[in-house]
C-alpha positions as CSV (number, residue, x, y, z in Angstrom):
1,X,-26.6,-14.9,28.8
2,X,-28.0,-15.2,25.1
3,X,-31.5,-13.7,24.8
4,X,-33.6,-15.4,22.6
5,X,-37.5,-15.0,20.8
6,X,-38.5,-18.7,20.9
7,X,-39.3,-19.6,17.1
8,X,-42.5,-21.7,15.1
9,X,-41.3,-25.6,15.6
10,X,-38.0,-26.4,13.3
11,X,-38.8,-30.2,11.2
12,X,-36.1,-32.0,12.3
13,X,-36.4,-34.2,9.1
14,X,-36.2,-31.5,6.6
15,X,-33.2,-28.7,7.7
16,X,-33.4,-24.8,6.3
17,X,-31.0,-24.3,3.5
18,X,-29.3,-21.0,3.7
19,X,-27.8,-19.7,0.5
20,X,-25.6,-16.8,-0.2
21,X,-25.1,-15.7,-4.4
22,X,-23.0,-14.9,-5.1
23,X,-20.3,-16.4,-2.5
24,X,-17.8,-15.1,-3.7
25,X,-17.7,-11.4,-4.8
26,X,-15.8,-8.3,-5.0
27,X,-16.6,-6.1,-2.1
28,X,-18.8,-3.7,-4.1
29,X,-21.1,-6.2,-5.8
30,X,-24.3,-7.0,-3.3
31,X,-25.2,-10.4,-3.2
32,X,-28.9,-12.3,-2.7
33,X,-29.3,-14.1,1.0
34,X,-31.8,-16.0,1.8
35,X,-33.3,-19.1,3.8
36,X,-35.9,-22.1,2.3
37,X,-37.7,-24.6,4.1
38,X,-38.1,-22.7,7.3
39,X,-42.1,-23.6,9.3
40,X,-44.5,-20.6,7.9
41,X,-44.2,-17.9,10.4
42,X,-40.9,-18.7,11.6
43,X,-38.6,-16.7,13.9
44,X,-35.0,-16.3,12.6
45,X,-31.9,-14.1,13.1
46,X,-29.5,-14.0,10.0
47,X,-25.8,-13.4,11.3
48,X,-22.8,-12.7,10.2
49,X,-18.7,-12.7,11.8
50,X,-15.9,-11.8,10.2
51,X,-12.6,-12.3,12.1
52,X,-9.9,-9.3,11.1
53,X,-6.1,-9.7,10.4
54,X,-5.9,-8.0,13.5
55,X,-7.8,-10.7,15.2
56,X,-11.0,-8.8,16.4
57,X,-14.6,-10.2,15.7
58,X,-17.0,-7.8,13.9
59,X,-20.9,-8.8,13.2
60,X,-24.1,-7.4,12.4
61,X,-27.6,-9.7,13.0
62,X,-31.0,-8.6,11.5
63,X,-34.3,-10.5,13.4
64,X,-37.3,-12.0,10.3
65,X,-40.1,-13.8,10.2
66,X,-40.7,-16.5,7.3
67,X,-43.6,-16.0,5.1
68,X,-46.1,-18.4,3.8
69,X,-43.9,-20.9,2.6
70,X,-41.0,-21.1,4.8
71,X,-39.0,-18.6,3.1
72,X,-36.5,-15.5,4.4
73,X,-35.2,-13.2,1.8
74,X,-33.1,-10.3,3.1
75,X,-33.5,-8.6,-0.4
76,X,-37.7,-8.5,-0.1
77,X,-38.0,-9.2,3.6
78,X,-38.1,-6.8,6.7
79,X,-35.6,-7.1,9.8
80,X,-37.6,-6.0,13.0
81,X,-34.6,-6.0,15.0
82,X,-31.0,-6.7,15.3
83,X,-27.8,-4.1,13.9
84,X,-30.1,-2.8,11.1
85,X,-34.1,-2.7,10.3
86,X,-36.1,-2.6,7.5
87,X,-35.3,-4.1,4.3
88,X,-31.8,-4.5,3.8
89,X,-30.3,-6.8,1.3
90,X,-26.7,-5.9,2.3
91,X,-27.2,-5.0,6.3
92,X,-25.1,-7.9,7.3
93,X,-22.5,-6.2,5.9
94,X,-23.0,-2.4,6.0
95,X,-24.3,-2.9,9.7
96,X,-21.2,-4.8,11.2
97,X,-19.7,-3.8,14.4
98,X,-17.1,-4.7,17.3
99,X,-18.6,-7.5,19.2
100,X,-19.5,-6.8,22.8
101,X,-16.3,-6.4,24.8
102,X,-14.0,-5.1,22.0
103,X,-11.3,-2.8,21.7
104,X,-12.4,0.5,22.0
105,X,-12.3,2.2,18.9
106,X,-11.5,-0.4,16.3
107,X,-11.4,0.2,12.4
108,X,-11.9,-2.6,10.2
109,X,-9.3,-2.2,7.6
110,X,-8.0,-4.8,5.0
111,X,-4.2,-4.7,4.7
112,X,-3.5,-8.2,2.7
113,X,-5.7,-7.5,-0.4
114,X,-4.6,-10.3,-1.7
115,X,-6.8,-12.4,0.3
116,X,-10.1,-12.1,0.7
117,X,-12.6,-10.5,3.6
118,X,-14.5,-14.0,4.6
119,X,-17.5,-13.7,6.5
120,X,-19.7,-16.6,7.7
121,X,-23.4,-15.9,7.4
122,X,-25.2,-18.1,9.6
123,X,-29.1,-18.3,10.7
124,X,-30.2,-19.2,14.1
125,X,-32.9,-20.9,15.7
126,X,-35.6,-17.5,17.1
127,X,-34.7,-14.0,17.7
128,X,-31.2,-14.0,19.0
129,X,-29.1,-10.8,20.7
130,X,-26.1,-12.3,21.6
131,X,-24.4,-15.5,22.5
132,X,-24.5,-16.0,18.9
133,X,-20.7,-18.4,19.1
134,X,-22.3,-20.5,22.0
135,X,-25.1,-21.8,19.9
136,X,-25.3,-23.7,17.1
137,X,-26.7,-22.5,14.0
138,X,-29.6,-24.2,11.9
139,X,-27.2,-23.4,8.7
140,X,-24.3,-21.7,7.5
141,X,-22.5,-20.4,4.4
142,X,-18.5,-18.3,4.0
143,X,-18.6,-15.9,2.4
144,X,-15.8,-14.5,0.4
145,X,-15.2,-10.8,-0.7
146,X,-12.8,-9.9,-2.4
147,X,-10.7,-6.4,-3.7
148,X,-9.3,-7.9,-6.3
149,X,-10.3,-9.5,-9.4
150,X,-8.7,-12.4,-11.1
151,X,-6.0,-11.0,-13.3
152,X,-5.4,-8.2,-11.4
153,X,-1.0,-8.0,-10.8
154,X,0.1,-6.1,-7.5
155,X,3.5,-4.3,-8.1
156,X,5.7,-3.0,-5.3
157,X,6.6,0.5,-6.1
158,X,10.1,1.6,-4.5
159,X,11.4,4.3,-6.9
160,X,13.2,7.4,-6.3
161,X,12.2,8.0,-2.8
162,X,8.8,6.8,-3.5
163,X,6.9,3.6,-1.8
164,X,3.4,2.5,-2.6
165,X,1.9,-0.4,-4.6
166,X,0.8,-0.5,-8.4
167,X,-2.3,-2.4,-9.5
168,X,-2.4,-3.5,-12.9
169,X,-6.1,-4.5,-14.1
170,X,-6.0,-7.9,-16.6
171,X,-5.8,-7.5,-20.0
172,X,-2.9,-5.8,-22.9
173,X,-4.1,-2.4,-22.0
174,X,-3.6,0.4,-22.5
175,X,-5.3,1.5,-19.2
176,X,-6.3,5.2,-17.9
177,X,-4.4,5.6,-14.2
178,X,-5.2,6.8,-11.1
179,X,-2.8,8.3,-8.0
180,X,-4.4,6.9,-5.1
181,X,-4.2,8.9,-1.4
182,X,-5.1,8.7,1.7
183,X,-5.3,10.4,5.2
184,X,-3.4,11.5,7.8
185,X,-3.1,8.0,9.4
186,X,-0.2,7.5,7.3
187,X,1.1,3.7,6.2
188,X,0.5,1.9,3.0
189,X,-3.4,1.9,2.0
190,X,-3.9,-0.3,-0.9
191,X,-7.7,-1.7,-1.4
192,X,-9.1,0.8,-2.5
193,X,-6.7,0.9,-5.5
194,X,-6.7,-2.5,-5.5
195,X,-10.6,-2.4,-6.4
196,X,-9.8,0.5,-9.1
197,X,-7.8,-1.7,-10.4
198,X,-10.6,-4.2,-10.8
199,X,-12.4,-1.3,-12.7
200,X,-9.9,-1.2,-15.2
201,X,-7.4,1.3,-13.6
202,X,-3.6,1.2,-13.1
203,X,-3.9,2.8,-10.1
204,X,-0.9,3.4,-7.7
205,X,-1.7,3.6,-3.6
206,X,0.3,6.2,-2.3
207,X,2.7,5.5,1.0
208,X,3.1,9.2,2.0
209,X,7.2,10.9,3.0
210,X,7.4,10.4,7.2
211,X,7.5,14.4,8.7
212,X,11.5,13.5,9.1
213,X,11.6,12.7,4.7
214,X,9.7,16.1,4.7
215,X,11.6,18.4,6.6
216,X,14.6,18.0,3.5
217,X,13.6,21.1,1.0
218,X,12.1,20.7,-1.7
219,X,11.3,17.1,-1.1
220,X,7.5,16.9,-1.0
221,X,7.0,18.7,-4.8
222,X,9.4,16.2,-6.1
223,X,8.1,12.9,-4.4
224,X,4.5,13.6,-5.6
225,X,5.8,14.5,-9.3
226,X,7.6,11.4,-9.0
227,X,4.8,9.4,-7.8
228,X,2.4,10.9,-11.1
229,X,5.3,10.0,-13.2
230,X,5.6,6.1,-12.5
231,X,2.0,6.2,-13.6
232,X,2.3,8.7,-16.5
233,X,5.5,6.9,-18.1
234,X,4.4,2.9,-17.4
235,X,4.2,1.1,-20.9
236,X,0.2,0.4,-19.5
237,X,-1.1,3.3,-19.4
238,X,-2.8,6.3,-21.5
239,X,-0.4,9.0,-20.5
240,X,-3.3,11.9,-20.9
241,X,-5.2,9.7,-18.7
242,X,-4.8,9.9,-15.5
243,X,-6.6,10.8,-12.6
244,X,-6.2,11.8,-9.1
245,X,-8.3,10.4,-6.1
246,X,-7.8,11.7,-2.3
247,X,-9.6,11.4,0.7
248,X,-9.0,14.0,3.4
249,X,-5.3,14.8,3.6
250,X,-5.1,13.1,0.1
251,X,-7.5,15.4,-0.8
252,X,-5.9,18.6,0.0
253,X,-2.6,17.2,-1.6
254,X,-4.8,16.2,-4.7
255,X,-6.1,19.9,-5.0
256,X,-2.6,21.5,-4.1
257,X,-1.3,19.5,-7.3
258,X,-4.3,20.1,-9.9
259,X,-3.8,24.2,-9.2
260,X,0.0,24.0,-8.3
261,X,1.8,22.1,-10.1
262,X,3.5,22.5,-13.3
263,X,4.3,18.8,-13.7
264,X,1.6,17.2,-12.5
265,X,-1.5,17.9,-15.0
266,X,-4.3,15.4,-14.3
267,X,-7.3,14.7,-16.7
268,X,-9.7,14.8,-13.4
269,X,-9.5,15.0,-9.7
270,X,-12.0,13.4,-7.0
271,X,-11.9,15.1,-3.3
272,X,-13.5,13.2,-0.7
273,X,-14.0,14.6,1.9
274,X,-11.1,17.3,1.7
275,X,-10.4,20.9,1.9
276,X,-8.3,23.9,0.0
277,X,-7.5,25.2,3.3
278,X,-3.6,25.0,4.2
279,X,-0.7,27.0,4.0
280,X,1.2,28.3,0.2
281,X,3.6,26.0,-0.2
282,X,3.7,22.0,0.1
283,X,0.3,20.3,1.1
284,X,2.1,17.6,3.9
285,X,4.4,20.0,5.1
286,X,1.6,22.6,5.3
287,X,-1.0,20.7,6.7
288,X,1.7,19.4,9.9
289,X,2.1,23.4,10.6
290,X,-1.6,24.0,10.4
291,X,-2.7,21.2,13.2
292,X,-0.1,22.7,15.1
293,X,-1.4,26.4,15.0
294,X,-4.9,25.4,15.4
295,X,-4.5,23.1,18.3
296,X,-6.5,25.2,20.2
297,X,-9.3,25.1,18.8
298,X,-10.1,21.1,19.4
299,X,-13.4,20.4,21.0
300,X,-14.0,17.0,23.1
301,X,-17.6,15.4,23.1
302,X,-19.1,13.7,26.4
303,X,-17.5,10.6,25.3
304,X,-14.0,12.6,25.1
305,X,-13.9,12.1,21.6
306,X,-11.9,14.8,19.9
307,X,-13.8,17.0,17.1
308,X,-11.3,18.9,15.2
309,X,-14.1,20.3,12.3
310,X,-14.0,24.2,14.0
311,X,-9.9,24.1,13.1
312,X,-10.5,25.7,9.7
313,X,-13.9,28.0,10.6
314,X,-14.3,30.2,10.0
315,X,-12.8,29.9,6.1
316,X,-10.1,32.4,5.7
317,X,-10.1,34.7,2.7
318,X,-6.4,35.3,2.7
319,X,-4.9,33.2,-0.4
320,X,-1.9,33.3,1.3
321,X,-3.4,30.6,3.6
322,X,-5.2,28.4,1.0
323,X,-4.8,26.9,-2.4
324,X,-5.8,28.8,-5.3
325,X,-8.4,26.6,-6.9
326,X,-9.2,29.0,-8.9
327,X,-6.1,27.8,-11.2
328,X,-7.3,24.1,-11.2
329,X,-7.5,23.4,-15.0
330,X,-9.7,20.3,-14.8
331,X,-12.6,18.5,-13.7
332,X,-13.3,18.1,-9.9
333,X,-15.6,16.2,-8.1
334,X,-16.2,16.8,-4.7
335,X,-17.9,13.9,-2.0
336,X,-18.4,15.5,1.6
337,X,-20.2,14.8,4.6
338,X,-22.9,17.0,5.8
339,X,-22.1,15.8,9.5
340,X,-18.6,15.8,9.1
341,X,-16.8,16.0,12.8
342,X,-13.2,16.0,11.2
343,X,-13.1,18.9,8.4
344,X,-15.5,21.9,8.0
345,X,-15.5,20.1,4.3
346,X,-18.8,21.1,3.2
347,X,-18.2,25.4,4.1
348,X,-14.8,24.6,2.5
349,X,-16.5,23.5,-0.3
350,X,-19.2,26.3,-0.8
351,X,-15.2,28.7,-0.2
352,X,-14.1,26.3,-3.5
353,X,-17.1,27.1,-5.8
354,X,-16.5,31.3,-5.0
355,X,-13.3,31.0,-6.1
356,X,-13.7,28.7,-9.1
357,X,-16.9,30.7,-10.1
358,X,-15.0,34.2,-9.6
359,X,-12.2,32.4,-11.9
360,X,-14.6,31.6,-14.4
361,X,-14.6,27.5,-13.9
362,X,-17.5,26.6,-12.1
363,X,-18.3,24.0,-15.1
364,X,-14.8,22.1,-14.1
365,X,-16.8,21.5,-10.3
366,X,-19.5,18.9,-9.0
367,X,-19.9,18.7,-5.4
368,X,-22.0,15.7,-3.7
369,X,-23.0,15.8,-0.4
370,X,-24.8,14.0,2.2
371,X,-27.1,14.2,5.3
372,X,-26.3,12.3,8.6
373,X,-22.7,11.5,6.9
374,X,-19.3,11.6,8.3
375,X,-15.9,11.8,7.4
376,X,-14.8,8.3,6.6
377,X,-16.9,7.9,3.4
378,X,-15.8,4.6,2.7
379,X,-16.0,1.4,-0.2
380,X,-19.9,0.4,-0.8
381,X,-21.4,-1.9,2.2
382,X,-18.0,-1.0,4.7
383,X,-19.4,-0.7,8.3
384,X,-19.8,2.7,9.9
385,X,-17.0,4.3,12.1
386,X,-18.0,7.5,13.9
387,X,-15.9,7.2,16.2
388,X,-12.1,5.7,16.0
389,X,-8.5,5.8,17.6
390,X,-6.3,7.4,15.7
391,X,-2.5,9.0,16.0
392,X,-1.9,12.1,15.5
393,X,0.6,13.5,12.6
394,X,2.7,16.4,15.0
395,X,2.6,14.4,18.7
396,X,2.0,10.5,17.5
397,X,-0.6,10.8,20.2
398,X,-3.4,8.5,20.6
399,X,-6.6,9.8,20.1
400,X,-10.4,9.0,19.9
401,X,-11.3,11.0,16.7
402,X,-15.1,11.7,15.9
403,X,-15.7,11.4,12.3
404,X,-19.4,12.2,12.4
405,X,-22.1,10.2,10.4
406,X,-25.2,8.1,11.7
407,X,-25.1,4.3,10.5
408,X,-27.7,3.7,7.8
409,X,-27.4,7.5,6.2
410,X,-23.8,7.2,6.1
411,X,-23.5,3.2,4.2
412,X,-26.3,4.5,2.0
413,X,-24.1,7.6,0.8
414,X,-20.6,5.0,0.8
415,X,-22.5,3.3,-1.9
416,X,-23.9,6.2,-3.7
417,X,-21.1,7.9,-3.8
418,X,-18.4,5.0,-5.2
419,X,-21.2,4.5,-8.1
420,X,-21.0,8.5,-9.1
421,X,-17.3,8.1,-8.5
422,X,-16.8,5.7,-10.8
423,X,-19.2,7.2,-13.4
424,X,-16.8,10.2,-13.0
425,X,-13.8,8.5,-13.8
426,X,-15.2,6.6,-16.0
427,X,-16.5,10.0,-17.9
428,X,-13.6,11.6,-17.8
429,X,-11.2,8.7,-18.3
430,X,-12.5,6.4,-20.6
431,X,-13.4,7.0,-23.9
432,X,-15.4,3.5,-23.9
433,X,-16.7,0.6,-21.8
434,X,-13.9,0.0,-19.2
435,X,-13.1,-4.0,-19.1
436,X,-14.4,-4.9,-16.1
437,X,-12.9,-8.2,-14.4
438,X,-14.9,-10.8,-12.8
439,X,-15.1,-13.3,-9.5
């Protein structure tokens, strides 16, 4: 049953217009929503659904009241209720969530970058709950964002053992490039180097070797100098400029490589959150024995949600069981999560700045951090997941894996953090004004 504030009466002779600027947009631009000829001191909710490839409904709802003259602006306007509160220009967004009766433990993922996320923003009629699909709105608008820009090529990457996808940004180049990795969920992760590349980045996402491709020696140093390589030697890009980006296992793989390697030499590195600790010798490899050996240690929450952040604690000072940052050669930035559920990223972090400090490059390191955020530290104005299913690397186990974070904190520091990112990049990759492409 849809619960419902009863609004001001709606002129049937002049209809509220609902617009959305702009419509269409790449995921990290915010746009401007809001509603005219509404009655003065009218109840509204502002709703929006997205549908995923996978064929689950997400939404988020904020409640307002018009002003004076009819109007609703979620950019100068306050929601007293709904997903979010306050004023939120992007909450219908940031705020989304499974809609009642869900999956448990969905992640909203795009995997076809080439198409866009649409979402229909819609406005009802009083100060709705639910029941949203069995009424009709007053007015409606799609909304399309995209990760890539016009101009932006995707290249399949199947070279020498290695598999990923090459974004090319629009224009003769040449371009600064980027190594793109993910976590531990393994498969082919390509928007956020999709949206690099809309930033004026070559940047290649990173399929990582299956534990099978692994177990052949010597395969892992080899696959990732590879990987640099088809970046490095590409006719597009500055081959002294190229970066590294990782998140969590991509992260320890990107610090392995900037300390270990005598192939790989990247102009900068971003972490998020990641750690140093893991066993000499290759990153992947290393990180499947570690899970293993600290399997004990796995905590479950009231909700049976695993915790696996006390699997590193406390931070070991044998170097035999951790990378030696202290050979990294060039700039790192460093974005954790003060609530962190996954990795003990931010103690792992303090462990980093010792070691560089002790080595004498504590100028090379800038760590960010943030309160009341988790682990997945996401694009700008992606929803929240604290909490998701996810299969483990040794036992392809399901799992519900807590990732920490409370909602508003945590899409506050997603968009803080993917501006200081790309400032870093930008810094240390561009000697200029990167050409930008536009929607």
């Amino acid at each position: 049953m849809s619960q419902t504030t009863p609004s001001s009466t709606m002129s049937p002779d002049v209809p509220p217009v609902l617009s959305v600027v702009p419509s269409r947009a790449l995921v990290d631009e915010a746009f401007r929503v809001s509603v005219q000829n509404l009655p003065p001191g009218c109840a509204v909710t502002l709703h929006s659904l997205h549908r995923s490839e996978e064929e689950d409904l997400w939404e988020a709802f904020g409640h307002y009241v018009s002003d004076q003259n009819g109007s609703v602006s979620l950019a100068d306007d306050f929601s007293f209720g709904g997903t979010y509160v306050g004023k939120e220009a992007m909450g219908l967004l940031w705020s989304m969530r499974p809609v009642p009766g869900s999956r448990e433990g969905l992640r909203l993922r795009k995997m076809n970058v080439c198409t866009p996320q649409l979402v229909h923003i819609s406005v009802y009629d009083g100060h709705a709950q639910e029941g949203f699909t069995e009424r009709p709105p007053l007015a409606s608008v799609l909304s399309e964002r995209w990760f890539v820009a016009p101009g932006v090529r995707r290249v399949e990457v199947r070279e020498k053992g290695v598999r990923g996808t090459l974004f090319i940004p629009p224009g003769p180049g040449p371009f600064p490039g980027v190594l793109d990795m993910w976590g531990g969920g393994g498969g082919l992760v390509e928007y956020r180097s999709a949206l690099l590349a809309s930033h004026g980045y070559v940047s290649l996402a990173l399929q990582y070797l299956t534990s099978g491709e692994l177990a052949l020696a010597d395969v892992e140093s080899k696959f990732f100098e590879t990987a640099f390589n088809i970046i490095r030697f590409h006719p597009l890009v500055r081959p002294d400029r190229i970066g590294i980006f990782g998140l969590c296992l991509g992260a320890i793989a990107t610090n392995h490589l900037a300390a270990e390697s005598s192939v790989i030499k990247p102009r900068c590195c971003v972490c998020v959150s990641g750690v140093h600790i893991c066993p000499r010798g290759p990153p992947l490899a290393g990180t499947t024995q570690l899970l293993l050996l600290t399997a004990h240690k796995v905590r479950v929450d009231e909700n049976n949600h695993e915790i696996w952040r006390n699997r590193i604690l406390p931070i070991t000072g044998d170097l035999a069981e951790k990378i030696d940052v202290g050979k990294i050669n060039c700039p790192m930035l460093l974005v954790n999560g003060r609530d962190d559920q996954n990795l003990s990223t931010v103690e792992a972090a303090e462990d980093m700045a010792r070691m560089m400090q002790a080595a004498g490059k504590a100028h090379l390191l800038t760590t960010i951090e943030y309160p009341a955020t988790g682990h997945l530290i996401e694009l700008p104005y992606s929803p929240h997941f604290r909490a998701t299913k996810f299969m483990k690397m040794d036992t392809k186990e399901k799992v519900m894996l807590l990732w920490g974070g409370q909602t508003k904190p945590h899409s506050d520091a997603q968009e803080d953090a993917w501006n200081k990112i790309l400032s870093f990049l930008h810094h240390h990759l561009y000697s200029n004004n990167p050409p930008r492409a536009k929607m």
